[in-house]
KOLGU-4560 file (N, C-alpha, C; in nm, 3 decimals, padded with zeros to 5 digits):
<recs>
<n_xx: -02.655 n_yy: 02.038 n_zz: 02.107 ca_xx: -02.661 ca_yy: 02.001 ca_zz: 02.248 c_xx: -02.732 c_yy: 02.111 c_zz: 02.326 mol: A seq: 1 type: UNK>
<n_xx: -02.835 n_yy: 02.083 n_zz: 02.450 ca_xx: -02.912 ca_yy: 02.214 ca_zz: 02.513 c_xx: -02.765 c_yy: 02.184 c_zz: 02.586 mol: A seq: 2 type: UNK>
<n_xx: -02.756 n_yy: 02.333 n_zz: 02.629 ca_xx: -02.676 ca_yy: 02.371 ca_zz: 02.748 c_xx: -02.753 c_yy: 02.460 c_zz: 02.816 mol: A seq: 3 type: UNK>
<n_xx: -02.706 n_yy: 02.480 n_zz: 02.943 ca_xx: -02.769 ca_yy: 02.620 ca_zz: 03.039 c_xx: -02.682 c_yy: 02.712 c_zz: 03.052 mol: A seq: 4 type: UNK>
<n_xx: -02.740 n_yy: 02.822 n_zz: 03.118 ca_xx: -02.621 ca_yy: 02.952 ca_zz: 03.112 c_xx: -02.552 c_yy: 02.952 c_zz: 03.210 mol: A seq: 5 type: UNK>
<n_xx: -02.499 n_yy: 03.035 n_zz: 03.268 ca_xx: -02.390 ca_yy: 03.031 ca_zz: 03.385 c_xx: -02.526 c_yy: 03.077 c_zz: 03.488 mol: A seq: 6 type: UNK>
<n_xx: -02.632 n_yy: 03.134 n_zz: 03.483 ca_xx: -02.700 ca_yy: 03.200 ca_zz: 03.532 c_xx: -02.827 c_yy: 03.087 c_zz: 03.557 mol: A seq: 7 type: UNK>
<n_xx: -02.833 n_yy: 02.979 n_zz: 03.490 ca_xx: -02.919 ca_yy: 02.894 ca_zz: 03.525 c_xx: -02.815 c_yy: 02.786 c_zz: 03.588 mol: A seq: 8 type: UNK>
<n_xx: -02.750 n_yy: 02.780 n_zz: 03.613 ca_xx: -02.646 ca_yy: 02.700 ca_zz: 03.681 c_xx: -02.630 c_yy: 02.728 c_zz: 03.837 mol: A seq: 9 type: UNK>
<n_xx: -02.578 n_yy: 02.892 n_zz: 03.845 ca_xx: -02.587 ca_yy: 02.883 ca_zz: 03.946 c_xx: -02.712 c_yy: 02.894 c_zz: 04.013 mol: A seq: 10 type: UNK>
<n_xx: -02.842 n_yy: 02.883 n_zz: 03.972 ca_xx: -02.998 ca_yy: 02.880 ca_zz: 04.005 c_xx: -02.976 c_yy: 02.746 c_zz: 04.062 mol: A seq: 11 type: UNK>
<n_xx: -02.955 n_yy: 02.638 n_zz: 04.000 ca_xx: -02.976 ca_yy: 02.512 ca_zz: 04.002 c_xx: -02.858 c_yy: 02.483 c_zz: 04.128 mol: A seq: 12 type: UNK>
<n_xx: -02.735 n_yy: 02.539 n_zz: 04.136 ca_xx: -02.662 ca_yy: 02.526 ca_zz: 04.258 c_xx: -02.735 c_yy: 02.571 c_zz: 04.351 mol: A seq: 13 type: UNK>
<n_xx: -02.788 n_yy: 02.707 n_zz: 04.386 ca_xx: -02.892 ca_yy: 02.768 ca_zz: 04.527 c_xx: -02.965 c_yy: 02.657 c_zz: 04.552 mol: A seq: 14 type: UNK>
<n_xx: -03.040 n_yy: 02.555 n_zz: 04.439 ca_xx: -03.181 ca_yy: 02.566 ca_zz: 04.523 c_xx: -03.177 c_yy: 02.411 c_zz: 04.479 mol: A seq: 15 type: UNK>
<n_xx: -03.145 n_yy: 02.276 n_zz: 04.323 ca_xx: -03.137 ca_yy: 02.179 ca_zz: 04.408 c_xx: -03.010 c_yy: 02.132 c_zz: 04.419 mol: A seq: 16 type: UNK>
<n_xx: -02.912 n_yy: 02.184 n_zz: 04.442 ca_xx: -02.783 ca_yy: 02.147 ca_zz: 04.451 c_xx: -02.707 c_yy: 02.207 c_zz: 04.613 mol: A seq: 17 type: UNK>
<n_xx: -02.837 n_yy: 02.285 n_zz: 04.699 ca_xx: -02.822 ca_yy: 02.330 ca_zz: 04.806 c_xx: -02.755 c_yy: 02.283 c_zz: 04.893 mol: A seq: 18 type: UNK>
<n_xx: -02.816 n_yy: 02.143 n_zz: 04.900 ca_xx: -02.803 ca_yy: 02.084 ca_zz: 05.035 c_xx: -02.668 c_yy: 02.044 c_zz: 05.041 mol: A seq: 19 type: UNK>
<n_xx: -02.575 n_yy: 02.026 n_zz: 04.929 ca_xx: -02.447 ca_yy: 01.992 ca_zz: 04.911 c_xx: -02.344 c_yy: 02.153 c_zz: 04.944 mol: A seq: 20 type: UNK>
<n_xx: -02.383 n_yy: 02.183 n_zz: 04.946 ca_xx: -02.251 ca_yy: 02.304 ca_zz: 04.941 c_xx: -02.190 c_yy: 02.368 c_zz: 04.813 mol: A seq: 21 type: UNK>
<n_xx: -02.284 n_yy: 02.285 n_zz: 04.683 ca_xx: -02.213 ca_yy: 02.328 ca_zz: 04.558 c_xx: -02.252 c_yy: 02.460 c_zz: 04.474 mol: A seq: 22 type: UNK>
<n_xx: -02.141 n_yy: 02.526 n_zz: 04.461 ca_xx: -02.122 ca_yy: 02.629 ca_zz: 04.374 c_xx: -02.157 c_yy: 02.579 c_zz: 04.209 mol: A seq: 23 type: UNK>
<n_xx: -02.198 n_yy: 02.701 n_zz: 04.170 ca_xx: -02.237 ca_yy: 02.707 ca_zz: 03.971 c_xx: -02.137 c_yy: 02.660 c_zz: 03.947 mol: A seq: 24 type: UNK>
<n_xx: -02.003 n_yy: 02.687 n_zz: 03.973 ca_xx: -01.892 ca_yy: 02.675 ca_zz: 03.869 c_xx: -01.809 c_yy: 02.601 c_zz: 03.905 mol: A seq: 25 type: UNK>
<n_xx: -01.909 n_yy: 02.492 n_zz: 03.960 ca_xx: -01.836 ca_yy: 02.330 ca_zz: 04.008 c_xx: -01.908 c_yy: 02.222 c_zz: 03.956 mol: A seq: 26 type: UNK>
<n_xx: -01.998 n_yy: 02.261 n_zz: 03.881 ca_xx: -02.116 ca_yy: 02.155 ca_zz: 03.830 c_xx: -02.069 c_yy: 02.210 c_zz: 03.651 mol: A seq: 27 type: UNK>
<n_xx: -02.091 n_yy: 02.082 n_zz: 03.651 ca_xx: -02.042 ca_yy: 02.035 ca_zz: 03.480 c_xx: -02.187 c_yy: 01.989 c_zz: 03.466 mol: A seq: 28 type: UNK>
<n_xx: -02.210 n_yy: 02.049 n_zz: 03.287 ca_xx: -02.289 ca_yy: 01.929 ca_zz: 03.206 c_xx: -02.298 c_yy: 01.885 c_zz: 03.095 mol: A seq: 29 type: UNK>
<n_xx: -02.358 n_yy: 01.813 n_zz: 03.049 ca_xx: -02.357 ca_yy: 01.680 ca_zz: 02.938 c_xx: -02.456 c_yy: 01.656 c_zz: 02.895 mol: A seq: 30 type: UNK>
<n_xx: -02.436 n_yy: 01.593 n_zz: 02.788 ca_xx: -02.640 ca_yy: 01.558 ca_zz: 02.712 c_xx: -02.606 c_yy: 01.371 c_zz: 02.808 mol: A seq: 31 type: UNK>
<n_xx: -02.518 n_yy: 01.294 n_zz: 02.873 ca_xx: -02.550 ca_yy: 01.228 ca_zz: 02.896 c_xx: -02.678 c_yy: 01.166 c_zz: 02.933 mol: A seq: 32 type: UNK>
<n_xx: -02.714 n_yy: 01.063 n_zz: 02.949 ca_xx: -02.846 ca_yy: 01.077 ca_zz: 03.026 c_xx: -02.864 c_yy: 01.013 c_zz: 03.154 mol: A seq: 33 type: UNK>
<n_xx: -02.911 n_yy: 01.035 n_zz: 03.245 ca_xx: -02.935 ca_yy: 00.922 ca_zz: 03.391 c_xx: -02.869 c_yy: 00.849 c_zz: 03.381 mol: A seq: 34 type: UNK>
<n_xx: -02.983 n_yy: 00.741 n_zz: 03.276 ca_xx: -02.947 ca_yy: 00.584 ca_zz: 03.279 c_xx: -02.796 c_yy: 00.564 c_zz: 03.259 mol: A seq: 35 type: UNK>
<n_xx: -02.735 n_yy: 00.623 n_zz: 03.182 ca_xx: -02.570 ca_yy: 00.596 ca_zz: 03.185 c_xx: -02.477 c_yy: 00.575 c_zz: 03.332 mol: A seq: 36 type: UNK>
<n_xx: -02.516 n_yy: 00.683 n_zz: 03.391 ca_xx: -02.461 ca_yy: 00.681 ca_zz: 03.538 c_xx: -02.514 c_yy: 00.557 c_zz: 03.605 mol: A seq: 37 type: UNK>
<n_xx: -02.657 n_yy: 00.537 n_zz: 03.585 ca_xx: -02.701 ca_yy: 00.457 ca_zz: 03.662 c_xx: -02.637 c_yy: 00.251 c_zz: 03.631 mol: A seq: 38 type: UNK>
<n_xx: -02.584 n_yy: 00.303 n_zz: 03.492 ca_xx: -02.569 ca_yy: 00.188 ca_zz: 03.432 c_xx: -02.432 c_yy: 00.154 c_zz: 03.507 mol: A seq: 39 type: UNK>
<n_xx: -02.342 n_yy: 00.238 n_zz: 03.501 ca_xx: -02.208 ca_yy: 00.243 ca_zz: 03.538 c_xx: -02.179 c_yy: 00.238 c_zz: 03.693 mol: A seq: 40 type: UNK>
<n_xx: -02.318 n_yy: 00.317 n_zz: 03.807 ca_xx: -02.262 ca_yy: 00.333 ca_zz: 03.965 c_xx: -02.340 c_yy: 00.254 c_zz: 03.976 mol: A seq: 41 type: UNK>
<n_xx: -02.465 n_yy: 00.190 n_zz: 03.968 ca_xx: -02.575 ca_yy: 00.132 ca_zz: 04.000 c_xx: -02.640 c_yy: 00.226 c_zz: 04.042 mol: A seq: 42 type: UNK>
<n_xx: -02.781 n_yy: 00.154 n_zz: 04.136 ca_xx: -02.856 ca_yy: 00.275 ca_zz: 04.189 c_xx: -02.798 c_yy: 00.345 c_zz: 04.219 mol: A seq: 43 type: UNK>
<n_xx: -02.874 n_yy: 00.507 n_zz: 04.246 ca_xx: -02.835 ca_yy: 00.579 ca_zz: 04.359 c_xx: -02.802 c_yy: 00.547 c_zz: 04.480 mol: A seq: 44 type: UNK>
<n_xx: -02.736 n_yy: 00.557 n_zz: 04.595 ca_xx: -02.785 ca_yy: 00.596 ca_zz: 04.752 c_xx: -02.881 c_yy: 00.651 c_zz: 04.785 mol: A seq: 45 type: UNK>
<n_xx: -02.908 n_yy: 00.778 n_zz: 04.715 ca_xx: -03.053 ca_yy: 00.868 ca_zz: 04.784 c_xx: -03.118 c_yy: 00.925 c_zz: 04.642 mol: A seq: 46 type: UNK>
<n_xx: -03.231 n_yy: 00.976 n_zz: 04.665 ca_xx: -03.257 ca_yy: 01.019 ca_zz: 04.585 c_xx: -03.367 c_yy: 01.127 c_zz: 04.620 mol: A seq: 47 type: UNK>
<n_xx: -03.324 n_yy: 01.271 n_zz: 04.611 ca_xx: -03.415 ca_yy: 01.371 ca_zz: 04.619 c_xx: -03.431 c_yy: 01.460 c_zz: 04.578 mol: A seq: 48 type: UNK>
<n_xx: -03.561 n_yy: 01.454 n_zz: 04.493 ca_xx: -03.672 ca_yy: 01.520 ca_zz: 04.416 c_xx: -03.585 c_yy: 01.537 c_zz: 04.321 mol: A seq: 49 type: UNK>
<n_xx: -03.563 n_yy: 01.409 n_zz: 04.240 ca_xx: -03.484 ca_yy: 01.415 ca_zz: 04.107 c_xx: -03.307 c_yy: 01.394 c_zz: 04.160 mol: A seq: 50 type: UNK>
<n_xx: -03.259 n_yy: 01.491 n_zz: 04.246 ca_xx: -03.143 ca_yy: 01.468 ca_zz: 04.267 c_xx: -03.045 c_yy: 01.361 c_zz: 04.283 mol: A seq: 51 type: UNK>
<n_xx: -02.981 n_yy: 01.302 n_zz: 04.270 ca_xx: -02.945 ca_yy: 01.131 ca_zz: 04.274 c_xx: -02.787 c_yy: 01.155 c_zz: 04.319 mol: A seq: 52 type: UNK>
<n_xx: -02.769 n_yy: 01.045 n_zz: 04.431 ca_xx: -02.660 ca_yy: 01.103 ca_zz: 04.470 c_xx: -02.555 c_yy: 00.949 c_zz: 04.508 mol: A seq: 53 type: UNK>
<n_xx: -02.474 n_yy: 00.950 n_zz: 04.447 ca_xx: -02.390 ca_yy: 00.799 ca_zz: 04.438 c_xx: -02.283 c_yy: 00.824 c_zz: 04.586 mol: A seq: 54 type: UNK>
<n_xx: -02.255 n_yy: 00.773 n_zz: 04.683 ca_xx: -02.185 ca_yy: 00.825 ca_zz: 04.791 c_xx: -02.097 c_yy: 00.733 c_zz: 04.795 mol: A seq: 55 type: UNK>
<n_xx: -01.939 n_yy: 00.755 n_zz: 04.803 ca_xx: -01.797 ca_yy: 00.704 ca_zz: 04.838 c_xx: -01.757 c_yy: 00.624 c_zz: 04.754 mol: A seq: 56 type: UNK>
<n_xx: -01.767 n_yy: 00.660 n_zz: 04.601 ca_xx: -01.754 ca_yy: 00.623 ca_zz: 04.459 c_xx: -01.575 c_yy: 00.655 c_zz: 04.470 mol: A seq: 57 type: UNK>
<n_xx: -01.528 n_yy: 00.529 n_zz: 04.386 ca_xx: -01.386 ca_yy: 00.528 ca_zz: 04.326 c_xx: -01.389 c_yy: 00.507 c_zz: 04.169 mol: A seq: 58 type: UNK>
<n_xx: -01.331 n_yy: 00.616 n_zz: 04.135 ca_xx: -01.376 ca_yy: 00.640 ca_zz: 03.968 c_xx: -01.264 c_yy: 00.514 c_zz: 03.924 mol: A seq: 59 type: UNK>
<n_xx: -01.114 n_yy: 00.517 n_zz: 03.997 ca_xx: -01.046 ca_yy: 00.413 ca_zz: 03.899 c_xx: -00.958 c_yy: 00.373 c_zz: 04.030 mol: A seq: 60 type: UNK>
<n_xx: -00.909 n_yy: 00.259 n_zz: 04.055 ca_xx: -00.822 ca_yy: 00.194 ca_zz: 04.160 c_xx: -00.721 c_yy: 00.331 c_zz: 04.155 mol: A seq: 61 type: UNK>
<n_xx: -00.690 n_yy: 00.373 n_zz: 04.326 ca_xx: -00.625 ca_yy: 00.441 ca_zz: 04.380 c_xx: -00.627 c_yy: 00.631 c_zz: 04.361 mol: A seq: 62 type: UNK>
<n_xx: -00.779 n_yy: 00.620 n_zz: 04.311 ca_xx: -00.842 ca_yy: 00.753 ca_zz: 04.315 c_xx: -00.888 c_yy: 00.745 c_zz: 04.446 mol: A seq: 63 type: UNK>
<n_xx: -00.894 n_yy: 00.919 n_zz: 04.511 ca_xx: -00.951 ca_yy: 00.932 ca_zz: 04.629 c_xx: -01.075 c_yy: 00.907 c_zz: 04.636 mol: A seq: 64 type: UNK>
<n_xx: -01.171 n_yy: 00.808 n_zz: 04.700 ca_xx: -01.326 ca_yy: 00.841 ca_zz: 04.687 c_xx: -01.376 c_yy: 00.990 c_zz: 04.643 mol: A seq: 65 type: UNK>
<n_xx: -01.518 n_yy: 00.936 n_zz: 04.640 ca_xx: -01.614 ca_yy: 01.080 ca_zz: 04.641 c_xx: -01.752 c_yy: 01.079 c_zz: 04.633 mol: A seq: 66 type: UNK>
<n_xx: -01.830 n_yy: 01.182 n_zz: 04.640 ca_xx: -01.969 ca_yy: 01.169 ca_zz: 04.609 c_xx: -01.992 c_yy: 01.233 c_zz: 04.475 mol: A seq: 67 type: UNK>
<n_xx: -02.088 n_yy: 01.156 n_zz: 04.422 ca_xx: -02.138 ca_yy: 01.189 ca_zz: 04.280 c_xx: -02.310 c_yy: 01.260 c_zz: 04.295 mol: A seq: 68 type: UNK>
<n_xx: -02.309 n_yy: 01.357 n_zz: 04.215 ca_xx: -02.445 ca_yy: 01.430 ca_zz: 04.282 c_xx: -02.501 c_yy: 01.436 c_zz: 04.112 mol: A seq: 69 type: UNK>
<n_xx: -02.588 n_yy: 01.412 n_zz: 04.045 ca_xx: -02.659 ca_yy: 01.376 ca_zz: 03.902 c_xx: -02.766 c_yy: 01.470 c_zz: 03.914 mol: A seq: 70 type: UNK>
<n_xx: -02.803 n_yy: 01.540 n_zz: 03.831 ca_xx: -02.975 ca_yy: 01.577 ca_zz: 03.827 c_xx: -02.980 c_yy: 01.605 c_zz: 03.663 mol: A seq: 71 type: UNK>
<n_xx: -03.081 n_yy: 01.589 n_zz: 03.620 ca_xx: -03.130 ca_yy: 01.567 ca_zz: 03.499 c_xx: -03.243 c_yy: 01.678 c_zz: 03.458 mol: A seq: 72 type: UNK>
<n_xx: -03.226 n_yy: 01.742 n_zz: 03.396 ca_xx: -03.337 ca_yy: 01.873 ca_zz: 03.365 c_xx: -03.328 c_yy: 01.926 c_zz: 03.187 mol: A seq: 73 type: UNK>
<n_xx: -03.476 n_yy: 01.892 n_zz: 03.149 ca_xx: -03.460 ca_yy: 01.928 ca_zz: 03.013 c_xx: -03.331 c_yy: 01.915 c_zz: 02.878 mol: A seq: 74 type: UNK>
<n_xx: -03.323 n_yy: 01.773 n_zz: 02.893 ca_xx: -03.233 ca_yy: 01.739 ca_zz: 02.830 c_xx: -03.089 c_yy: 01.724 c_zz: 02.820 mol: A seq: 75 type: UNK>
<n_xx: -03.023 n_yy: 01.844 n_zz: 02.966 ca_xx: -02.919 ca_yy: 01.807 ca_zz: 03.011 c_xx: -02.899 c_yy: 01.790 c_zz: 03.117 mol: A seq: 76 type: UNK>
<n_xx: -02.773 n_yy: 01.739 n_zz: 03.171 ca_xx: -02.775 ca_yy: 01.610 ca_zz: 03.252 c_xx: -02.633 c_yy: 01.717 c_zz: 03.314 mol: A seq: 77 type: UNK>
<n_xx: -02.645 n_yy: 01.780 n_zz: 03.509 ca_xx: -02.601 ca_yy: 01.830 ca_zz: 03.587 c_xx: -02.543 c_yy: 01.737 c_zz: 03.652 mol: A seq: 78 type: UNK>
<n_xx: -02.375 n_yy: 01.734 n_zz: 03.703 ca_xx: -02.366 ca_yy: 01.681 ca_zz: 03.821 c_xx: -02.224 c_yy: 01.723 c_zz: 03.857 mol: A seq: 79 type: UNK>
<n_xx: -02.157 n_yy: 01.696 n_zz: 03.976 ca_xx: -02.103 ca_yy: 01.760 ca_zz: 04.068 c_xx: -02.002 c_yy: 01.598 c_zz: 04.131 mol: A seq: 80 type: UNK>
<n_xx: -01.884 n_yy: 01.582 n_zz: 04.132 ca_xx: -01.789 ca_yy: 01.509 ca_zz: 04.197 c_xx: -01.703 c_yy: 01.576 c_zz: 04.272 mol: A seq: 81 type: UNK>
<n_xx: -01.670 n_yy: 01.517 n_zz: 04.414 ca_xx: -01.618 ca_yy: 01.560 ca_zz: 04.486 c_xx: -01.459 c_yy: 01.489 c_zz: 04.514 mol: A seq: 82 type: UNK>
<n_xx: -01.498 n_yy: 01.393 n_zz: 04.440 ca_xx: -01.393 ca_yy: 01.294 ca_zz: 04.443 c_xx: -01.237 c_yy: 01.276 c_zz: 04.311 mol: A seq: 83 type: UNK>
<n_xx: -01.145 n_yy: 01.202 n_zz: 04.317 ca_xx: -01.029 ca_yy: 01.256 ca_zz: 04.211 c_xx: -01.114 c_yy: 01.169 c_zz: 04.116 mol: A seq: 84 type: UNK>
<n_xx: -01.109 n_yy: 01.257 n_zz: 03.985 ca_xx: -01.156 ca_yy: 01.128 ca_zz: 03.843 c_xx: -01.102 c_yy: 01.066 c_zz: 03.778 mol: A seq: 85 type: UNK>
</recs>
């Protein structure tokens, strides 16, 4: 499996994970790929410059909503929930 370091993580939190408020060591990743998420939330809501962002997602009846934030880079697959899973 590629993984990234703690040090390319929090790179990828500064700069495209900015606009959210998210910290390195709140973002999980996975060899998942896109299309899985996409298969499971449908489209995105937004989508910028790669970033894909699913907004006021309920993972299972009587979970708190949340936003789902996806980005996809060299084989592994970044993303960030704000919501209970």
């Amino acid at each position: 499996m590629n993984t990234m370091t703690d040090d390319q993580l929090w790179e990828l939190a500064d700069t495209v994970f900015g606009r959210h408020g998210i910290d390195g060591d709140k973002l999980v990743q996975s060899t998942e790929p896109l299309e899985n998420f996409i298969k499971k939330w449908g489209r995105p809501d937004n989508n910028f410059n790669g970033l894909n962002e699913w907004i006021d997602i309920q993972t299972r009846k009587g979970a708190r909503r949340g936003d789902l934030v996806v980005y996809e880079i060299h084989g592994v697959t970044v993303s960030h929930f704000n919501g209970e899973a």
